[in-house]
C-alpha positions as CSV (number, residue, x, y, z in Angstrom):
1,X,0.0,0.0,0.0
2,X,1.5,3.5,-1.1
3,X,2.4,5.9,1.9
4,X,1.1,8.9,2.2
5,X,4.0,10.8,0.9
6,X,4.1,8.9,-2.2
7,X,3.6,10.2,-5.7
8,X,2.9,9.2,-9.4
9,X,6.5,9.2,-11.6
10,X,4.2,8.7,-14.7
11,X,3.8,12.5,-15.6
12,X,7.8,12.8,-15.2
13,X,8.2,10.0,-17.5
14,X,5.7,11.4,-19.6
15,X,7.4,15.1,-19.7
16,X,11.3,12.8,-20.1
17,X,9.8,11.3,-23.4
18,X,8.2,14.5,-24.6
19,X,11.8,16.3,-23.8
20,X,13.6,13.4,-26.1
21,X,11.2,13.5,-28.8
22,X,11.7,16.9,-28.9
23,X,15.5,16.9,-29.0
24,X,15.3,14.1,-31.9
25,X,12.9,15.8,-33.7
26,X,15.3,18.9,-33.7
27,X,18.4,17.0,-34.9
28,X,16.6,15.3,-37.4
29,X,14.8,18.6,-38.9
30,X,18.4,20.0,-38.5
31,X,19.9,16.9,-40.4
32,X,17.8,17.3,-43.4
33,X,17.8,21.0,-43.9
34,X,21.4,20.6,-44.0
35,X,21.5,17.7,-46.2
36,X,19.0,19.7,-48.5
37,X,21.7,23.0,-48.3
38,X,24.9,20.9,-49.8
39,X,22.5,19.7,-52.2
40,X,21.8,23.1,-52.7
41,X,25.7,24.1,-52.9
42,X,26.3,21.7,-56.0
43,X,22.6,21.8,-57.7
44,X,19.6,23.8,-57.8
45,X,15.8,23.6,-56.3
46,X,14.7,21.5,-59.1
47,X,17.3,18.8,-57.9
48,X,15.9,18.7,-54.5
49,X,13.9,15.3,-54.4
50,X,13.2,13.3,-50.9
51,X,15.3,10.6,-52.1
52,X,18.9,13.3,-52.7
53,X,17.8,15.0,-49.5
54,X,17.2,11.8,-47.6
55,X,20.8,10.5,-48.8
56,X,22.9,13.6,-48.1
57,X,21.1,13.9,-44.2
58,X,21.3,10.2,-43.7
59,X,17.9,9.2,-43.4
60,X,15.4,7.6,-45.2
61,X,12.9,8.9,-47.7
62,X,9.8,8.8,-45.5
63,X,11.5,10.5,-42.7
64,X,11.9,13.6,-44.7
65,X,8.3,13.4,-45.8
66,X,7.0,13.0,-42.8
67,X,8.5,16.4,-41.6
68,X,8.3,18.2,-44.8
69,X,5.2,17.1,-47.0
70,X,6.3,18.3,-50.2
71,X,9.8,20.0,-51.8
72,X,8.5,23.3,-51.3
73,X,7.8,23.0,-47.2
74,X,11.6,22.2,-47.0
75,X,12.5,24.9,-49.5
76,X,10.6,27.4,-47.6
77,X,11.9,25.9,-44.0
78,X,15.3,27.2,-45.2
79,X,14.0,30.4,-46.1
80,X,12.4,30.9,-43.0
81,X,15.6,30.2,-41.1
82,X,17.7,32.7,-43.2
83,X,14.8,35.6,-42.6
84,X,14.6,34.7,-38.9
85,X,18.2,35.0,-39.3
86,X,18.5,38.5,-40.2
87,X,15.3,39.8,-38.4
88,X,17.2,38.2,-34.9
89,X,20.9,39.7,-35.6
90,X,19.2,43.4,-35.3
91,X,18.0,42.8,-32.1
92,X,21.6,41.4,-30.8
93,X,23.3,44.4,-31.1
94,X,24.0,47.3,-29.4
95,X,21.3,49.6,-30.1
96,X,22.0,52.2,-28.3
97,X,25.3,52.5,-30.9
98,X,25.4,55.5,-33.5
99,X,26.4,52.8,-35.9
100,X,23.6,50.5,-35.6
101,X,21.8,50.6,-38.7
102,X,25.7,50.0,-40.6
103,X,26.2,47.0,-38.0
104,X,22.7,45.9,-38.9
105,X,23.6,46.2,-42.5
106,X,27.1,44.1,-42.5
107,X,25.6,41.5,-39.8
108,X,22.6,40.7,-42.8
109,X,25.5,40.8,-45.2
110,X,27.5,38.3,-43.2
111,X,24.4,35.9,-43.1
112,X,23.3,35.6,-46.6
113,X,27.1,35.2,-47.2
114,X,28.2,32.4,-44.7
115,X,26.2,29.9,-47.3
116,X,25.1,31.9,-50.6
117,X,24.3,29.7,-52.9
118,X,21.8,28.1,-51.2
119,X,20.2,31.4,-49.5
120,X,20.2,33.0,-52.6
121,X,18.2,29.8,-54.2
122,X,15.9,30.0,-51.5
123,X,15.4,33.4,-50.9
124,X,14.4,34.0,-54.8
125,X,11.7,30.9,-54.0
126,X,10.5,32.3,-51.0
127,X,10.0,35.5,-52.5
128,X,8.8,35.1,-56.0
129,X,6.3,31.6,-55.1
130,X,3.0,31.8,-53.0
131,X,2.9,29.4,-49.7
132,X,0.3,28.0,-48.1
133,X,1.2,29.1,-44.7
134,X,2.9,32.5,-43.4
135,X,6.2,32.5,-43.4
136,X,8.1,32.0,-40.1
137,X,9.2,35.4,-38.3
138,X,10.0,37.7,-35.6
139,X,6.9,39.8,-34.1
140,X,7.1,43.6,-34.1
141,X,6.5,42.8,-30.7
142,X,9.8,41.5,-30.6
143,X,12.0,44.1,-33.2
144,X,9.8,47.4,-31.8
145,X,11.0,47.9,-28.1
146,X,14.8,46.7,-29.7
147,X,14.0,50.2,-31.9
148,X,12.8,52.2,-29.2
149,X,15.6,51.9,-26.8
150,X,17.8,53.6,-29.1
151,X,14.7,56.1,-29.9
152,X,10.9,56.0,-29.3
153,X,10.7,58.0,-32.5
154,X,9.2,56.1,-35.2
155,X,10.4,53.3,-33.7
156,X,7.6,50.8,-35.7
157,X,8.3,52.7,-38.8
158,X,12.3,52.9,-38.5
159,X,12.3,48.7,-37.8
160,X,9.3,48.5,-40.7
161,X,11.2,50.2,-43.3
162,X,15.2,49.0,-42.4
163,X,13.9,45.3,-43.1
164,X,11.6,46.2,-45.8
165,X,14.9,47.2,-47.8
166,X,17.0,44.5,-46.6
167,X,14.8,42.2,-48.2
168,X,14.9,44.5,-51.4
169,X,18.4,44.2,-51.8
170,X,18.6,40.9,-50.6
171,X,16.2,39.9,-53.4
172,X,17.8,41.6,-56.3
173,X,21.3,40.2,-54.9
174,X,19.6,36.6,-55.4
175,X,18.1,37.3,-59.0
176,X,21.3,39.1,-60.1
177,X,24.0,37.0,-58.3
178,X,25.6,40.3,-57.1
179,X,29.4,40.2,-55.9
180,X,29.8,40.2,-51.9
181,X,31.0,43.5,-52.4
182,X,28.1,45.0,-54.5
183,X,25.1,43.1,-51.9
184,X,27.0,45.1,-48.6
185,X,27.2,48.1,-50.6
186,X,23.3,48.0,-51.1
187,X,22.9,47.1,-47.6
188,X,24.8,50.1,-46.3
189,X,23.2,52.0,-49.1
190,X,19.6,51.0,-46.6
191,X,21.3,51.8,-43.7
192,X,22.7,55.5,-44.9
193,X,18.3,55.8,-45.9
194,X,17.3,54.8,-42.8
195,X,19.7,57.0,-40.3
196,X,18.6,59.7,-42.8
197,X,14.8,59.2,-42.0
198,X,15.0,58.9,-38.6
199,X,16.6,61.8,-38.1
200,X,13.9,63.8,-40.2
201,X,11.2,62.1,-38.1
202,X,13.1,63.3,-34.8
203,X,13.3,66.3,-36.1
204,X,9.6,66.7,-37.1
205,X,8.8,64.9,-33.7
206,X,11.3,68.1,-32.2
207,X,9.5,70.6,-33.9
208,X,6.1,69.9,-32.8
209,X,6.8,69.2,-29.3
210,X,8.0,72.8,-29.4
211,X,4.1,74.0,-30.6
């Protein structure tokens, strides 16, 4: 007969196994979208089949399928962790830095480039194909107070508009296969933009707190 200080280990056990499958399931998502990048380094999209992805990740055909349903769930999976990527490196640096928006601009740059001939395959994809779902991201929630410590001004608009042109240039670098050079020229090109407009709306916001 159980004492009265004893207790149920099922709901541990339970909570252990959810904690393992989760783990797996995280190396094995991790295995394929890599297999599918060096793939990606030596082919294109339209040589991404379950069978070439399953054999560069070292698993098995039905394993990929069963996390990724079709070509273009995998395709988009990538995507999704480049632009979560670039949205996350702005909110890791020092905002409070005059440079920001130029450290912003070569931390993006250092991203696409650490693997670019699969982001850029990916990236055009993304971009240029519809999706059944949204595509993974960062909330403004998230990127907005990041914005405002440096300056409540415009914060929503400043963190709106500096991503919205990253993903312009980052776009036309995939379609036109730009140099590294030319892609963190745009990029700084965004950055010069943005520092301009913010000091124009802090200037406005100046001027009419002096009404």
């Amino acid at each position: 007969m159980a004492g009265a200080g004893s207790f149920d280990i099922s709901d541990g056990r339970g909570a252990a196994r959810r904690e393992r499958a989760s783990v797996e399931r995280e190396a094995t998502v991790g295995r394929i979208l890599e297999g599918a990048r060096a793939v990606l380094r030596e082919h294109t999209v339209f040589d991404l089949t379950f069978a070439v992805v399953a054999d560069a990740a070292g698993t098995t055909r039905q394993t990929v399928h069963t996390y990724f349903p079709s070509v273009s769930d995998l395709i988009f999976a990538i995507a999704d962790e480049v632009t979560v990527a670039f949205q996350r490196a702005g909110t890791e640096l020092d905002v409070g830095a005059s440079d920001f928006s130029y450290r912003y601009a070569d931390r993006v740059a250092d991203i696409a480039l650490v693997d670019p001939i699969p982001n850029r395959q990916v990236l055009l994809v993304s971009a240029s194909q519809g999706r059944r779902g949204s595509p993974a991201s960062l909330s403004w929630e998230e990127v907005v107070p990041v914005m405002e410590q440096r300056s409540a001004v415009s914060a929503d608009d400043a963190a709106w508009l500096l991503l919205t042109l990253f993903r312009g240039a980052l776009f036309t670098w995939a379609v036109e296969e730009m140099s590294e050079e030319a892609l963190r020229a745009d990029l700084r090109k965004v950055a010069d933009l943005v520092a301009a407009q913010r000091r124009v709306w802090s200037e406005e916001a100046g001027r009419a707190g002096n009404l």
